[in-house]
N, C-alpha and C positions, 0 to 999 in steps of 0.2 A: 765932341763926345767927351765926359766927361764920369770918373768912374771910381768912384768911393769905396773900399773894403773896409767894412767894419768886423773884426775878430771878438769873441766869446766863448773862450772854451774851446768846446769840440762844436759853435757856431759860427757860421760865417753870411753875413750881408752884403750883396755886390749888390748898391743901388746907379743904378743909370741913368745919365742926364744926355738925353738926344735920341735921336733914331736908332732904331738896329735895321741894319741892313747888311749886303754882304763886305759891303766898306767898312761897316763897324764890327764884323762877326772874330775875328781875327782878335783884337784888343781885350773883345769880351771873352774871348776862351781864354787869353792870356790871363784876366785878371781869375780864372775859375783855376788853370794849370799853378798857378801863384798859392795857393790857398795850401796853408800847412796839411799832413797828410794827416794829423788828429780829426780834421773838419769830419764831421758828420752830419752834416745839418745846414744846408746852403737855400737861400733863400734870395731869389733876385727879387730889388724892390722897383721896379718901372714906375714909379709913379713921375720921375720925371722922362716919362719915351712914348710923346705923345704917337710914335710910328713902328709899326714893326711888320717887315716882310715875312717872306719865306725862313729868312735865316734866323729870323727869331722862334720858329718852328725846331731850326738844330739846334737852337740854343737849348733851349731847354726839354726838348728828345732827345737827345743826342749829345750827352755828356762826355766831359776828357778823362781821359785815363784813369786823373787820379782823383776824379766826384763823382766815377762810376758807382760807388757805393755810398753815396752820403744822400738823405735823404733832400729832395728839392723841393722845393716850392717858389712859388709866385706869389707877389702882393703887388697894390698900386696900379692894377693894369686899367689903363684908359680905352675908350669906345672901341678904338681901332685896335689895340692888340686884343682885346677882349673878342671883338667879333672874330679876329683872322683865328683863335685857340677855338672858338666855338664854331666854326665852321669846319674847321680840320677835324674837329670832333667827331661832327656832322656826318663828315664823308667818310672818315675811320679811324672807331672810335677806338678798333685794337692798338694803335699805334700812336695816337692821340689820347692817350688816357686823362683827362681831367680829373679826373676824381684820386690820383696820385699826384699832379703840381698843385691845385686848389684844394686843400685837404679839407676847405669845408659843404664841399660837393659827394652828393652822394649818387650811387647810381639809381635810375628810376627803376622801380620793379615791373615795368613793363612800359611797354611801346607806347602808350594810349595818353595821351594826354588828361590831365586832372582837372576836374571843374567844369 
């Protein structure tokens, strides 16, 4: 695992290279707990985390203390973490909110599919 922070401001970029799993859940909160307390604006870039479990669910539900307030998102995300955030969606979508990590999702205005 490998784990780059890039700073900007009151911006911070934690890009990840390897799996998230519960083996790696620990390093990554590290590097979020690490993050000056100006950050407002955290963005994890997975483009290189070809794998992400369950814990990649608390990863990014489930903020530390002090990114409790900073706005998150996601970029880079590959088939597999793409499907496992769309299926959590799927099953609950109050607690799964995509449309707050992917900021360029919107909600659908109803149930029914389009087309």
């Amino acid at each position: 695992m490998n784990i780059t922070t890039v700073l900007d401001g009151t911006t911070a970029r934690i890009e990840v290279q390897g799996e998230i799993d519960f083996d790696t859940l620990p390093l990554l909160r590290t590097a979020a707990t690490s993050l000056p307390f100006q950050v407002r604006e955290l963005q994890w870039d997975l483009t290189g985390a070809p794998f992400m479990d369950i814990a990649g669910l608390h990863l990014l539900f489930h903020p530390t203390a002090n990114t409790a307030d900073c706005r998150t998102t996601v970029t880079g995300l590959g088939r597999q973490p793409l499907w496992l955030l769309l299926t959590a969606a799927d099953v609950n979508p109050g607690v799964f909110d995509l449309c707050r990590l992917l900021p360029d999702t919107s909600r659908p205005t109803s149930g029914r599919p389009v087309g």
